[in-house]
N, C-alpha and C positions, 0 to 999 in steps of 0.2 A: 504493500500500500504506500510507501514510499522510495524514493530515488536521491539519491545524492543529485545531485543538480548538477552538470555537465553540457557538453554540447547540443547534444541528442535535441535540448529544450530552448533553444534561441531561437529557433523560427515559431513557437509558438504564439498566437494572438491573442493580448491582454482582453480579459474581460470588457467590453465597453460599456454596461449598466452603470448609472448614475450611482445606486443607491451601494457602490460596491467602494465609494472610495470613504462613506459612514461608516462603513463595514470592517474596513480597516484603521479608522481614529481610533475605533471606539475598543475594538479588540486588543490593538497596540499597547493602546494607555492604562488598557482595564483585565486583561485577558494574559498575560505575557506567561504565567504559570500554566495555562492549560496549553501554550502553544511549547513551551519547552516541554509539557505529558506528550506532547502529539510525535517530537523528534524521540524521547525514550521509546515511547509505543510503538511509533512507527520505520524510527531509524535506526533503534535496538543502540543509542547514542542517550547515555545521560550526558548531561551538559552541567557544569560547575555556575554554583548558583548566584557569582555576578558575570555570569552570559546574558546579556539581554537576547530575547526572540522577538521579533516581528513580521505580520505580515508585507512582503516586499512588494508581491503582485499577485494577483487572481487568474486564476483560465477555469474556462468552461468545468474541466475534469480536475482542478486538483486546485491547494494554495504553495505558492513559492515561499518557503520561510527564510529568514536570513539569521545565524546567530552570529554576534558580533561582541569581541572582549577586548580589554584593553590588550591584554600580550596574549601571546599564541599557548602559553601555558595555563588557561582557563578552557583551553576546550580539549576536552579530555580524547580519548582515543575511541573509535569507532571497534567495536570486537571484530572486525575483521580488515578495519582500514586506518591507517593514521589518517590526523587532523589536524596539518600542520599549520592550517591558515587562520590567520586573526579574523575571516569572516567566511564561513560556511554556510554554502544554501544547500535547503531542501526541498525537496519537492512532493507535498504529499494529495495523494491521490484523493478525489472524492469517491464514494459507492458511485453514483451519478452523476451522469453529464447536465449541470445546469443550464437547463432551456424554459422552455413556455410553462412547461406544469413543474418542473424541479428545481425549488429556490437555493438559491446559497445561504439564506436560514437551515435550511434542512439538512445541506450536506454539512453544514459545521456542526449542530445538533448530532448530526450520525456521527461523526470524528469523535466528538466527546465523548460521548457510548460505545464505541466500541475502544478508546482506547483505554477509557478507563477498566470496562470489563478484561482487557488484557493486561493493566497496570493492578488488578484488583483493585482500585477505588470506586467509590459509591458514584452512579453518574444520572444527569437529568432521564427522565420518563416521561415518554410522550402518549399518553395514555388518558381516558377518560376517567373521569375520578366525583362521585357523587355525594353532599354536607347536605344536610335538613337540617336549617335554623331549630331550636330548640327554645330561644330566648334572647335576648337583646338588654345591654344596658350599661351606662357609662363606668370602666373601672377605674378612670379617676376624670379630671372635668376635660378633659380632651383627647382623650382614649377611649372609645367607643368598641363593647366586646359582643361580638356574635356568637352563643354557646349552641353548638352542633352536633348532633350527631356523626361519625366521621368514618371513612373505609376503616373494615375489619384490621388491616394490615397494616392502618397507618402506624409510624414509630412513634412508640410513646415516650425516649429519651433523647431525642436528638433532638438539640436547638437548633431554632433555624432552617428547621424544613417544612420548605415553603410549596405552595400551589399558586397555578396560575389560572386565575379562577375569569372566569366572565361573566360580563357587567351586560347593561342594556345597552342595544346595538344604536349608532350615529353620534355618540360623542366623543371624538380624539384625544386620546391621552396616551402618554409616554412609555415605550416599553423600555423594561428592563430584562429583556431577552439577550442573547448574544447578539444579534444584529437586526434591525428594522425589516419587515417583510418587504418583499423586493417586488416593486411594480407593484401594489397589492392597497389596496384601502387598510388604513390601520384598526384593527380589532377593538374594540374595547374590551380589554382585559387588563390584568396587574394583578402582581405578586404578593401574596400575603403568608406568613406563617404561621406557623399551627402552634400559637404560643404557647400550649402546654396541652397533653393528652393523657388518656387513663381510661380504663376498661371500664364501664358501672357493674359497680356488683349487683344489681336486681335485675338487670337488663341484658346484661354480658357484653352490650354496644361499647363501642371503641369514642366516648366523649370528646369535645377541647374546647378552645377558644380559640377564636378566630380577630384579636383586636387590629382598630383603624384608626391614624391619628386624623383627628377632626379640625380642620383648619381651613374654615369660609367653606365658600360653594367650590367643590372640587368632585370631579367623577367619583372617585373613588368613596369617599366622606357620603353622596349623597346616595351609594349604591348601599353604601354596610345601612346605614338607617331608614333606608326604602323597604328592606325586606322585614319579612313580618315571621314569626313561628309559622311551622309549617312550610316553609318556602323552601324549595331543592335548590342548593348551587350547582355547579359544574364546576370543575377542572380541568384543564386540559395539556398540562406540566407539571413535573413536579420535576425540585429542586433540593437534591440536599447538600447546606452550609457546609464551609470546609471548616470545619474544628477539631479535628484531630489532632494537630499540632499542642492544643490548647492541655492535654491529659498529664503535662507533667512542666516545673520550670516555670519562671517567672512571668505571669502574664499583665498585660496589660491589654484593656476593654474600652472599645470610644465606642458610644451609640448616642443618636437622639433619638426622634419619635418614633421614627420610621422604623429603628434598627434595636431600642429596647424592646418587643418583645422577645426577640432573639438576646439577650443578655438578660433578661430576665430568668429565662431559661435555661441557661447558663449557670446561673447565679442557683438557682432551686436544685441544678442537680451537679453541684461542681464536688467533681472528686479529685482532683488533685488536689495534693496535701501542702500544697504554696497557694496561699488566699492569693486571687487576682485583685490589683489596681484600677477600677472603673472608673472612667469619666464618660459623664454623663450630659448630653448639652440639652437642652428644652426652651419653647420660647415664651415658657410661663413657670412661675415659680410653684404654683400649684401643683404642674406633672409629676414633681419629684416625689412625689407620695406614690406614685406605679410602683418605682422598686423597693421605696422604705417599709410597703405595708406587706411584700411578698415574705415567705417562708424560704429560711435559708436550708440549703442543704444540710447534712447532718457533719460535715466535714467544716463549712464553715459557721455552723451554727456554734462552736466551740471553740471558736476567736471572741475574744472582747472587744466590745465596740464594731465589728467588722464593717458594718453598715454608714458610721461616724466617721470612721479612720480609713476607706479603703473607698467609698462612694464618693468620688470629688463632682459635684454640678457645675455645670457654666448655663450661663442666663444667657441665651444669644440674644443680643440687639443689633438695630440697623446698623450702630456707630464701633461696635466692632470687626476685627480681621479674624476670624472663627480659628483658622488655623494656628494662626499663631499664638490665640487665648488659649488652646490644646495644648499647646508646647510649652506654653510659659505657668498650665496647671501641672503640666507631669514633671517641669523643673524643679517646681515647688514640691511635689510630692517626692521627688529625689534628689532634694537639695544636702541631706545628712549624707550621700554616699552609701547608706548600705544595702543598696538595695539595684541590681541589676537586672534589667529590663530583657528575657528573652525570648517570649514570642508574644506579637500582637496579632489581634482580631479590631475589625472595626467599621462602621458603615455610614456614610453621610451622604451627603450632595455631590454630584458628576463631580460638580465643580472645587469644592473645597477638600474630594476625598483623593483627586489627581495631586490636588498644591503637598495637603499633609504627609499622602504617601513619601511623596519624596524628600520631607521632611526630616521624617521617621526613619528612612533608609539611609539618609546620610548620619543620622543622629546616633542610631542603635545599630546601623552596619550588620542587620539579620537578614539569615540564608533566605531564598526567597519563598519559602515554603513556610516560612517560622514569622511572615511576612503580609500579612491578610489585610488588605484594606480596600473594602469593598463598596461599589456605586449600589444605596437602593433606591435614589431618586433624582431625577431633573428637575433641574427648575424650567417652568416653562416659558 
């Protein structure tokens, strides 16, 4: 499924779709871990983890990848070929030739699927998935929770896995897919996680909650509060967060509205024996009662104070620089020196979560796997 990139591929003709050069911002800037999974998967090539990957170019059948390091001594050796140059291309195949009915949504969806089933990691599922509201109502004043009945199989530990649920159809909003559907009317759909789940004992149903931060008239805000009990969702994605990393070692935790229930979650079933450092951003001082009134794990339910000493909030306003108020709370929280930072988790805005990643990476200098900073939302 893939090729070292050689002659063979010079006469090939660049995609010409519009929607393929979003395709590549958005993957570049946001994606760079599943496209270096794609050269292990598919080039049988781990790659040392300040290799950057990027998409270079597009064709019908496959993506060109380029890996680029500062010296020729970050890019490790192929099992059957050395790799002596400071930039390597690849060449990875799609299943399909993308045309009239096969998007280049689909064939990077399939890349991740199968290369994670070849990498053993957990990977998106393209599959229909059906929640019957149960109950509705605010868990705290701008946190809006839809209580569901939920799939049999859903995981009832894993933070942060998420569905890609749909909404009523004619109002445009923002995916946070891999890439925008190509040539295609945008869905109304978006991603919500399954902030906590659990079996009922009378019922044997697989329950959760399904919360929405609520913020003026927005698709999403006015879909969670339109549905009533009784009402079936759909799915048609599901997504599970990368948190693995997180099971052991010093962590540290950035979410705001979007991205606390997933740290929430977190937070309820955290079993490493190193309490993580949260910072928490919200743009009302009220929200901060979502994580103060949660149940801690039984691991850090037996630190003092955890919740006082380890929950840092930031109050976002217009007249702050978000990113740099993150940097300048984790300074403060590690201004005594004992305390070292080794893997982050974290999810904000397109915009502020490209500026802090590379904040963070020059700051704390972690592999890029120990390295999670994740888009859940645009601004529009």
């Amino acid at each position: 499924m893939s090729q070292v990139f050689d002659q063979r591929y010079t006469d090939k003709v660049p995609l010409p779709m519009a929607a393929k050069i979003k395709f590549m911002n958005h993957v570049n800037d946001e994606h760079q871990d599943e496209l270096a999974m794609f050269v292990e998967a598919f080039a049988d090539t781990k790659l040392s983890n300040d290799v950057a990957v990027v998409v270079a170019e597009v064709y019908s059948d496959g993506l060109l990848l380029e890996a680029a390091a500062q010296n020729s001594e970050s890019l490790p050796s192929h099992k059957s070929e050395s790799l002596p140059d400071v930039v390597k291309q690849f060449f990875i195949e799609f299943e399909n030739v993308i045309d009239e009915t096969v998007t280049l949504k689909s064939q990077y969806i399939n890349l991740l699927q199968v290369a994670s089933k070849k990498l053993g990691k957990l990977a998106i599922k393209q599959q229909a998935r059906y929640f019957t509201v149960i109950d509705s109502y605010y868990a705290s004043p701008n946190m809006y929770r839809l209580v569901v009945t939920a799939p049999a199989d859903s995981p009832l530990n894993h933070a942060g896995y998420a569905y890609l649920f749909e909404m009523n159809s004619g109002i445009s909003i923002s995916s946070e897919s891999a890439n925008a559907p190509d040539n295609a009317p945008e869905k109304l759909q978006r991603y919500y996680t399954l902030r906590k789940a659990w079996q009922d004992a009378e019922t044997q149903q697989v329950q959760g909650w399904v919360d929405t931060y609520i913020h003026g008239d927005t698709p999403g805000g006015n879909w969670a509060r339109a549905v009533q009990a009784g009402t079936q969702l759909k799915s048609v994605r599901d997504y599970p967060e990368k948190i693995a990393h997180l099971n052991e070692g010093q962590c540290l935790l950035i979410c705001d509205e979007t991205s606390i229930p997933t740290v929430a979650n977190l937070i309820e079933n955290w079993q490493n024996t190193i309490a993580p450092i949260v910072i928490v951003v919200t743009n009302d001082d009220a929200d901060t009662a979502y994580l103060q009134d949660i149940e801690l794990s039984q691991t850090l339910a037996q630190i003092d104070n955890f919740k006082q000493d380890n929950i840092v909030h930031i109050l976002n306003t217009p007249s702050i620089d978000l990113p740099d108020a993150i940097v300048s709370a984790i300074d403060t929280r590690l201004e005594d020196g004992s305390i070292l930072i080794e893997k982050v988790w974290g999810a904000l805005s397109a915009a502020d979560a490209k500026v802090l990643r590379g904040q963070l990476k020059t700051k704390f200098d972690l592999p890029r796997q120990d390295m999670v900073m994740k888009v859940y939302w645009r601004a529009s």
